[in-house]
Residue, then its C-alpha position, 0 to 999 in steps of 0.5 A: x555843182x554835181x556835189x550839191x546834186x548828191x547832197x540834195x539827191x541822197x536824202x530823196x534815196x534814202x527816204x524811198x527806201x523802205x526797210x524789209x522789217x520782219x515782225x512775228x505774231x504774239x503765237x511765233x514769239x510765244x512758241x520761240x520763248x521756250x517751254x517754261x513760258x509757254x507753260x506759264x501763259x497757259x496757266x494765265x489763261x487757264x485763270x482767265x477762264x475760270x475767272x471769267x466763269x466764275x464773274x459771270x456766273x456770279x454776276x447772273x446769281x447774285x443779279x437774280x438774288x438782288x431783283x426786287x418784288x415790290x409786292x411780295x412783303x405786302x402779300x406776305x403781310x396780307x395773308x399773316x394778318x388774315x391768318x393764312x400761315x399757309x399761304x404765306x409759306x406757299x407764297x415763299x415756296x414759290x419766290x425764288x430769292x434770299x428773302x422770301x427763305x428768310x421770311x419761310x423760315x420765319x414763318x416756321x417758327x410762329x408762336x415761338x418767343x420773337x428771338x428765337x424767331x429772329x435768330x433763326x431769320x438771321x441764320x437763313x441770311x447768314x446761310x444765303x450770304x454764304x452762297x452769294x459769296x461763294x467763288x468770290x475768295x477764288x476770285x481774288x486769290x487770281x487777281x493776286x495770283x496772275x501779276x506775280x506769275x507773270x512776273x515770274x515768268x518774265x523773271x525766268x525768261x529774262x534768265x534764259x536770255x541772259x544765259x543763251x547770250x553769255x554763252x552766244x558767240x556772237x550778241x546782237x541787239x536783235x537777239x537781246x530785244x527779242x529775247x527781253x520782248x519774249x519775257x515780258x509777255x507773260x508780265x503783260x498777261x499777267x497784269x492784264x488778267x489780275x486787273x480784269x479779277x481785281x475790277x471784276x471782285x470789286x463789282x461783284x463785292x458791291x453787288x452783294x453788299x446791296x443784296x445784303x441791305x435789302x435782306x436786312x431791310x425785309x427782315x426788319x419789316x417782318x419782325x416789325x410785321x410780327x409785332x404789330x397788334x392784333 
């Protein structure tokens, strides 16, 4: 009878029991990994920074580069039917955006054959997409860069763990864990920084590509306003 009582009583014991389980903090197990990883994931942060910079700072230019004003080319077409260059220009020396320095060139160059003045519109625009890309390719080349120094990370901190455990008297699974766990980190950091780059290009590729389609559209509609007759 007594037996039974154990039997049933043991399990009750055990579940009560709570294992003391230490856990350390991403910072602790940073410190512990050694100083080439620590370099490493100091360098995955310093590309978080510049990438996350360069996105926003893209992102509010090409923003402000792609806003509308629905009135501009009308105005623009009023004052050159009227004769008023002048005010044209003004007009363009006011709008702070892509289109009105393409239209401002344009208007420069009144009275010259139509290509040339399509020419020169087309130059602006090459200019003014040059600037709108611009940071685009640093940007990339971190959403490239990031996995593979994390991965090289991880490649030389699995290297050290391997070594210190060749050369460790006594090898436990808590040594070999905490070791493999320390070494993974910077993969992690890196596939988490590349992949953030990566969406953040891609948005910023298709945010120009729409600024892009309404350059082109107004300089089509200024070289049609230019030949119209009278």
């Amino acid at each position: 009878m007594n037996f039974f009582l154990l039997l049933f009583q043991t399990p009750e014991l055990e579940m009560n029991e709570e294992p003391a389980m230490e856990s350390d903090n991403i910072l602790s197990v940073l410190l512990d990994s050694g100083l080439l990883s620590m370099v490493i994931v100091a360098i995955l942060f310093v590309l978080f920074i510049v990438g996350l910079y360069i996105f926003v700072e893209r992102y509010t230019t090409i923003k402000a580069a792609g806003a509308e004003d629905q009135g501009f080319m009308d105005r623009i077409r009023m004052e050159i039917s009227s004769g008023n260059m002048a005010n044209a220009r003004a007009l363009c020396a006011t709008t702070d955006s892509p289109v009105a320095r393409m239209v401002d060139k344009g208007l420069q160059r009144i009275g010259r054959p139509l290509r040339d003045i399509d020419a020169a519109v087309e130059n602006v625009g090459n200019l003014e997409i040059f600037r709108l890309e611009k940071g685009l390719s640093t940007l990339a080349s971190i959403a490239g860069a990031a996995p593979m120094i994390g991965f090289f990370g991880t490649v030389t901190g699995m290297i050290s763990a391997f070594y210190e455990m060749s050369t460790a008297d006594n090898i436990t699974p808590d040594v070999l864990a905490g070791g493999i766990y320390s070494a993974l980190l910077t993969t992690a950091a890196g596939l988490f920084i590349g992949i953030l780059a990566f969406v953040g290009y891609n948005l910023l590729v298709a945010s120009v590509e729409r600024v892009v389609y309404k350059m082109e559209r107004s300089t089509t509609e200024f070289m049609d306003l230019l030949q119209e007759p009278g």
